[in-house]
LUMLOLO-996222 format. One record per residue (C-alpha): residue number from 0; x, y, z; residue in three letters. Coordinates in Angstrom, 3 decimals. Each point is the difference from the previous one (the first is absolute). Last residue first. Example, Ala and Ser with C-alpha at 12.3 -4.5 7.8 and 13.67 -1.06 7.14 Angstrom:
REM LUMLOLO-996222
<vodo resi="1" xx="13.670" yy="-1.060" zz="7.140" resn="SER"/>
<vodo resi="0" xx="-1.370" yy="-3.440" zz="0.660" resn="ALA"/>
***
This chain:
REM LUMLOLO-996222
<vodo resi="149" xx="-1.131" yy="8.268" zz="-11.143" resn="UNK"/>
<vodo resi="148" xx="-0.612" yy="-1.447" zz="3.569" resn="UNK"/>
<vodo resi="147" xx="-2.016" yy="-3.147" zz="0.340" resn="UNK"/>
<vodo resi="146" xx="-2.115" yy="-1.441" zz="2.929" resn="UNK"/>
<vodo resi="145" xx="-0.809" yy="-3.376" zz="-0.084" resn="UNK"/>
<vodo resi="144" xx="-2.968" yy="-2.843" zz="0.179" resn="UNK"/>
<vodo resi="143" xx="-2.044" yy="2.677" zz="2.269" resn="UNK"/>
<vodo resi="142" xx="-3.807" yy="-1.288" zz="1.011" resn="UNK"/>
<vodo resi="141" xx="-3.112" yy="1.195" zz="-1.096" resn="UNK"/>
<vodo resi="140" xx="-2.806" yy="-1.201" zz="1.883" resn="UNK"/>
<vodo resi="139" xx="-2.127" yy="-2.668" zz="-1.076" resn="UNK"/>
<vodo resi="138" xx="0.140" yy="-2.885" zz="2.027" resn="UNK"/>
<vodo resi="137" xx="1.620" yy="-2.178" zz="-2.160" resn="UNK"/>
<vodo resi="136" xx="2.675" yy="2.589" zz="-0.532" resn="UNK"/>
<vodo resi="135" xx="-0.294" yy="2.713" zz="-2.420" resn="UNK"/>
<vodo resi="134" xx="3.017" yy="0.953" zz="-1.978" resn="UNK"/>
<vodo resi="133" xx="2.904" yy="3.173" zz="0.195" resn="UNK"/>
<vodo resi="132" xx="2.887" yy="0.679" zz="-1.851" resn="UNK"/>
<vodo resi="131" xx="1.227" yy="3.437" zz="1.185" resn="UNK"/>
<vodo resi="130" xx="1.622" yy="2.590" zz="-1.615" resn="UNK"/>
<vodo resi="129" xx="2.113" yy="3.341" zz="0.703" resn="UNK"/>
<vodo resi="128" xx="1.696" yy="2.956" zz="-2.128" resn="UNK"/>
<vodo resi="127" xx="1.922" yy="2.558" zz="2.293" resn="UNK"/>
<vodo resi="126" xx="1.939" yy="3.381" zz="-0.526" resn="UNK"/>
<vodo resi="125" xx="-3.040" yy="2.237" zz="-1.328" resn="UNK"/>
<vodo resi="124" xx="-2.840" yy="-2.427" zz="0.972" resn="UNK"/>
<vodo resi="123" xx="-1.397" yy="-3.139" zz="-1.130" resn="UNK"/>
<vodo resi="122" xx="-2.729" yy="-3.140" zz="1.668" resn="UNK"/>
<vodo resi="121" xx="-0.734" yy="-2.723" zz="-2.144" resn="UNK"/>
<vodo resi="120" xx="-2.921" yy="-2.820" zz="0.887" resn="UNK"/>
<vodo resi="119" xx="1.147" yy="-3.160" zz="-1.914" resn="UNK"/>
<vodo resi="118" xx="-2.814" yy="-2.928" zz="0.357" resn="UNK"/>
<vodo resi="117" xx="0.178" yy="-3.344" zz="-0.779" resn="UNK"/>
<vodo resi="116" xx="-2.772" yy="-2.595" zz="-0.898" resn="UNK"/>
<vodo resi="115" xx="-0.214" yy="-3.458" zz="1.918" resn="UNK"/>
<vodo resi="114" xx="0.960" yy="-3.139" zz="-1.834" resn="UNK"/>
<vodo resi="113" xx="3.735" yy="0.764" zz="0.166" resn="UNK"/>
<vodo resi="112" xx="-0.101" yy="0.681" zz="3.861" resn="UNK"/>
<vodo resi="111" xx="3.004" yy="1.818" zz="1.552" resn="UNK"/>
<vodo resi="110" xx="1.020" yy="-0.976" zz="3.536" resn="UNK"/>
<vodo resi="109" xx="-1.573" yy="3.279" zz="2.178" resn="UNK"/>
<vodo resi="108" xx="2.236" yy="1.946" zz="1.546" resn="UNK"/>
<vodo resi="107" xx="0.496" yy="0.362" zz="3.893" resn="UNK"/>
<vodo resi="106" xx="0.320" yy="3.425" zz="0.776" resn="UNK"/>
<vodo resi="105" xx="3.288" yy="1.894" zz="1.366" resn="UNK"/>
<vodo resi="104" xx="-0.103" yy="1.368" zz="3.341" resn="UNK"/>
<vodo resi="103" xx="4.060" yy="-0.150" zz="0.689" resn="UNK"/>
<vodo resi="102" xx="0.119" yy="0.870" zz="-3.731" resn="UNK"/>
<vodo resi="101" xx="-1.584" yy="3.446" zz="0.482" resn="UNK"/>
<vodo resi="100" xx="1.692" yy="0.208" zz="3.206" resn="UNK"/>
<vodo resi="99" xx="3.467" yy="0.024" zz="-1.819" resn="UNK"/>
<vodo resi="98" xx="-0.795" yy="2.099" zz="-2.833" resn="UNK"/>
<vodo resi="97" xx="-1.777" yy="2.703" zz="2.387" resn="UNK"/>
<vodo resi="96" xx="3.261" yy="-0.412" zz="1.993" resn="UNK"/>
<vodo resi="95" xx="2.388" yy="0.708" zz="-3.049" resn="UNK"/>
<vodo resi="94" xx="-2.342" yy="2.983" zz="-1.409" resn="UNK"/>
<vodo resi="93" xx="-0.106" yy="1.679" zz="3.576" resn="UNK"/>
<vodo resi="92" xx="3.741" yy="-0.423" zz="0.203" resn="UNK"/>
<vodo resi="91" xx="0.659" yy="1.868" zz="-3.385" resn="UNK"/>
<vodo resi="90" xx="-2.640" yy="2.546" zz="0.814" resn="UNK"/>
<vodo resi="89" xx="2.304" yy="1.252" zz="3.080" resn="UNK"/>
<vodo resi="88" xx="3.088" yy="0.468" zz="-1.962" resn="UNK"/>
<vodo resi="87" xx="2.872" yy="-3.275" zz="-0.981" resn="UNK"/>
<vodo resi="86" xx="2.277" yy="2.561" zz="-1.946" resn="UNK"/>
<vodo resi="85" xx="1.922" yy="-2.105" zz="-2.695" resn="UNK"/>
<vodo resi="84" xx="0.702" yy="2.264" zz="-3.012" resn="UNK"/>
<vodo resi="83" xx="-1.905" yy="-0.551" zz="-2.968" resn="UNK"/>
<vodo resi="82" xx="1.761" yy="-0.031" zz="-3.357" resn="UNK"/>
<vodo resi="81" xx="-0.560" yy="-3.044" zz="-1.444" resn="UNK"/>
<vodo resi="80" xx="-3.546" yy="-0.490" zz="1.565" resn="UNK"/>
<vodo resi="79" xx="-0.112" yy="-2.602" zz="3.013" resn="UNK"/>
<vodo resi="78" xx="-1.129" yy="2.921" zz="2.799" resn="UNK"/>
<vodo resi="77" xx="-2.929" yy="0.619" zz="-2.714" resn="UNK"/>
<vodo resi="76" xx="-1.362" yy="-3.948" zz="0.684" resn="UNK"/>
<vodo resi="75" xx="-0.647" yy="0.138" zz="3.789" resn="UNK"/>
<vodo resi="74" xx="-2.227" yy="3.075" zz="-0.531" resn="UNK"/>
<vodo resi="73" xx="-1.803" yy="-2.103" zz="-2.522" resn="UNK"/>
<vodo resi="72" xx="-0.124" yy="-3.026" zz="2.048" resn="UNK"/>
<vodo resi="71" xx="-3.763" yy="0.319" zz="1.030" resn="UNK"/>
<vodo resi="70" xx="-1.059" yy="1.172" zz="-2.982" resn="UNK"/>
<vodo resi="69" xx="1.431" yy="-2.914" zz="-1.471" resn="UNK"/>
<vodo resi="68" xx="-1.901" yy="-2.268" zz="2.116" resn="UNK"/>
<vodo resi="67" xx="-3.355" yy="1.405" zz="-0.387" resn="UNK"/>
<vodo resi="66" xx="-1.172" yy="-3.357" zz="1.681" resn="UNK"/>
<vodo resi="65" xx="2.561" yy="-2.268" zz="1.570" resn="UNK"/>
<vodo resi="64" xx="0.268" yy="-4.035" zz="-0.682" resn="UNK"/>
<vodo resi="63" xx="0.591" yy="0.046" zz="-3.611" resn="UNK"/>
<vodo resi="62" xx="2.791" yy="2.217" zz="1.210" resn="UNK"/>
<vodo resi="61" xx="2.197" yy="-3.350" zz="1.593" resn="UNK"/>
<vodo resi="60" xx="3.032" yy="-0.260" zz="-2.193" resn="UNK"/>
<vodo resi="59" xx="0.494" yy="3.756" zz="0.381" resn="UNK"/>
<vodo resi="58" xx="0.516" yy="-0.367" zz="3.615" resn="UNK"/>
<vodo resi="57" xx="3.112" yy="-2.051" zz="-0.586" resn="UNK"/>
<vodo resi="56" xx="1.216" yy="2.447" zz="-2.819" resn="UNK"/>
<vodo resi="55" xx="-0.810" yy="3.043" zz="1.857" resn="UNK"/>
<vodo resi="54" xx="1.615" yy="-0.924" zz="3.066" resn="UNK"/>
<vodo resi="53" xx="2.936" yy="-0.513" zz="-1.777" resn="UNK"/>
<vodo resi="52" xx="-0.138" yy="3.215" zz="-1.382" resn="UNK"/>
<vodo resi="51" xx="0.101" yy="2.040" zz="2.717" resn="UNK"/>
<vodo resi="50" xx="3.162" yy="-1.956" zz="1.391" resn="UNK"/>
<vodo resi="49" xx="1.199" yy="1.485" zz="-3.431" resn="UNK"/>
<vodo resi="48" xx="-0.836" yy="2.777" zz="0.373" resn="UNK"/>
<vodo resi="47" xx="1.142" yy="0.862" zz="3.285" resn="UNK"/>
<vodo resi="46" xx="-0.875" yy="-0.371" zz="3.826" resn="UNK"/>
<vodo resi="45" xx="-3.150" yy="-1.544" zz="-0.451" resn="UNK"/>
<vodo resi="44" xx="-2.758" yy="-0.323" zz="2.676" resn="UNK"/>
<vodo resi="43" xx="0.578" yy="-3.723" zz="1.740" resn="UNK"/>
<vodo resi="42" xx="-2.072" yy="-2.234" zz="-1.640" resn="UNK"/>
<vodo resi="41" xx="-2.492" yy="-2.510" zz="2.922" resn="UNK"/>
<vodo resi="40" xx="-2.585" yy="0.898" zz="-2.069" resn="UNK"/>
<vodo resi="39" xx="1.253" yy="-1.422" zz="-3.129" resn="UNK"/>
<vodo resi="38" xx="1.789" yy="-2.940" zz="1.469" resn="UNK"/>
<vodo resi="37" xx="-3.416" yy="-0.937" zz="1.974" resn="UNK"/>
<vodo resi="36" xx="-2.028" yy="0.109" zz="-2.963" resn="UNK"/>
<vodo resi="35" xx="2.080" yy="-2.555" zz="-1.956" resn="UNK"/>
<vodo resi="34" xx="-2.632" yy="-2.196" zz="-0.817" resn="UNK"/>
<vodo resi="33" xx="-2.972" yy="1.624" zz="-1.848" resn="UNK"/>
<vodo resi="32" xx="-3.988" yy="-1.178" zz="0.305" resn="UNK"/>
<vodo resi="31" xx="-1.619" yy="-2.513" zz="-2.297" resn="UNK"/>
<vodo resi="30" xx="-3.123" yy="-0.553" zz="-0.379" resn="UNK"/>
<vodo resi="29" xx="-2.958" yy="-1.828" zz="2.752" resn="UNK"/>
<vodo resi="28" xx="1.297" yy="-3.550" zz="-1.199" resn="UNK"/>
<vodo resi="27" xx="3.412" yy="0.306" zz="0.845" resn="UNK"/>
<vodo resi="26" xx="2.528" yy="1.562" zz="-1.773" resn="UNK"/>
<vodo resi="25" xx="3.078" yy="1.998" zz="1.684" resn="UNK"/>
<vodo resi="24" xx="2.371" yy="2.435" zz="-2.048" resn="UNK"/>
<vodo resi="23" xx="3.558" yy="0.004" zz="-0.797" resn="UNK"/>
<vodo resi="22" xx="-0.161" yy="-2.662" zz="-2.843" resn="UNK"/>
<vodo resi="21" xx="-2.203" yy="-2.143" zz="1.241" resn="UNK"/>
<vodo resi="20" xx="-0.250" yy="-0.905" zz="4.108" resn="UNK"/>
<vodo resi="19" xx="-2.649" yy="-2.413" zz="0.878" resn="UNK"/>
<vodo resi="18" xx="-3.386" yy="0.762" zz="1.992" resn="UNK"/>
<vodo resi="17" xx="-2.556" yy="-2.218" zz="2.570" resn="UNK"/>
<vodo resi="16" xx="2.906" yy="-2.870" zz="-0.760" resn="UNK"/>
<vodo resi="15" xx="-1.830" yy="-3.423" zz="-0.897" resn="UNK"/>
<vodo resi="14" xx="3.259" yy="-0.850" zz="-1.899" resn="UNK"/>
<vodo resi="13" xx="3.087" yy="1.606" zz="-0.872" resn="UNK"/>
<vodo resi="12" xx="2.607" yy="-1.568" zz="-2.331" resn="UNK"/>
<vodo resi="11" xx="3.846" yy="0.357" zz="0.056" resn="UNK"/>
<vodo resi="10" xx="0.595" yy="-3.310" zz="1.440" resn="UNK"/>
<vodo resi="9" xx="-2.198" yy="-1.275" zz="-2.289" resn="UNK"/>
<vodo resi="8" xx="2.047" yy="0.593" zz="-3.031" resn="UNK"/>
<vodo resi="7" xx="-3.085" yy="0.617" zz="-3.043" resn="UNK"/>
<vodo resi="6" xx="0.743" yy="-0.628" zz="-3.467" resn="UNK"/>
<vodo resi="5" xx="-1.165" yy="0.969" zz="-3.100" resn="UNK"/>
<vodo resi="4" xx="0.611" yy="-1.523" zz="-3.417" resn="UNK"/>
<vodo resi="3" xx="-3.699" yy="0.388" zz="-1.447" resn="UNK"/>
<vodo resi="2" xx="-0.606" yy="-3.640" zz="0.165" resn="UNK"/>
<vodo resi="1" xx="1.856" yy="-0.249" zz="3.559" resn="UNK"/>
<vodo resi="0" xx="-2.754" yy="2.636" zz="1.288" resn="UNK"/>
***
């Protein structure tokens, strides 16, 4: 490491832990599954834009996590629009709780393998364009690496 010019403080190192924290998500050697669930779920529903917002942008940071994502947060999305006026209706709350349980039961993904072949499997319809990244595990079955909207 010294040869390279890296350096390692050892009070800020984790070892033989079953998973360590990386930026917002947890990896251990099944995948890696998001942190921050528990903020997300525990979200009061929005008063405003802008509280509406800020629930966005956390739970933004952890779509790769939720399939059809931006179907999901479509309805969410046209109460943002310049000229929408805030009216939090039925469909609203059904969008913000699917959201929220989606992530609450949010897969494990698989750590990404540069020897194994990828996979992209696309999925499109008139207000949504999704993705997925998937490979095989050693076992064979097709596991998740992340989930992409547009």
């Amino acid at each position: 490491m010294r040869e390279n010019k890296l350096y390692a403080n050892l009070k800020k190192c984790i070892f033989c832990a079953p998973a360590i924290p990386v930026l917002g998500c947890y990896v251990s050697k099944s995948g890696v599954r998001a942190d921050k669930i528990t903020s997300i779920c525990s979200w009061p529903t929005p008063k405003n834009p802008t509280q509406l917002r800020q629930w966005l942008g956390l739970d933004n940071w952890l779509h790769k996590y939720t399939k059809n994502y931006a179907r999901l947060i479509q309805p969410l999305s046209s109460l943002l629009k310049k000229d929408a006026t805030w009216l939090w209706r039925p469909e609203y709350q059904v969008a913000f709780d699917s959201v929220k349980k989606r992530l609450s039961e949010a897969p494990i993904l698989m750590i990404p393998d540069d020897l194994k072949p990828f996979h992209v499997v696309c999925d499109a319809s008139d207000f949504a364009i999704g993705c997925a990244l998937i490979q095989f595990d050693d076992e064979g079955h097709e596991r998740v690496v992340s989930y992409q909207p547009r």
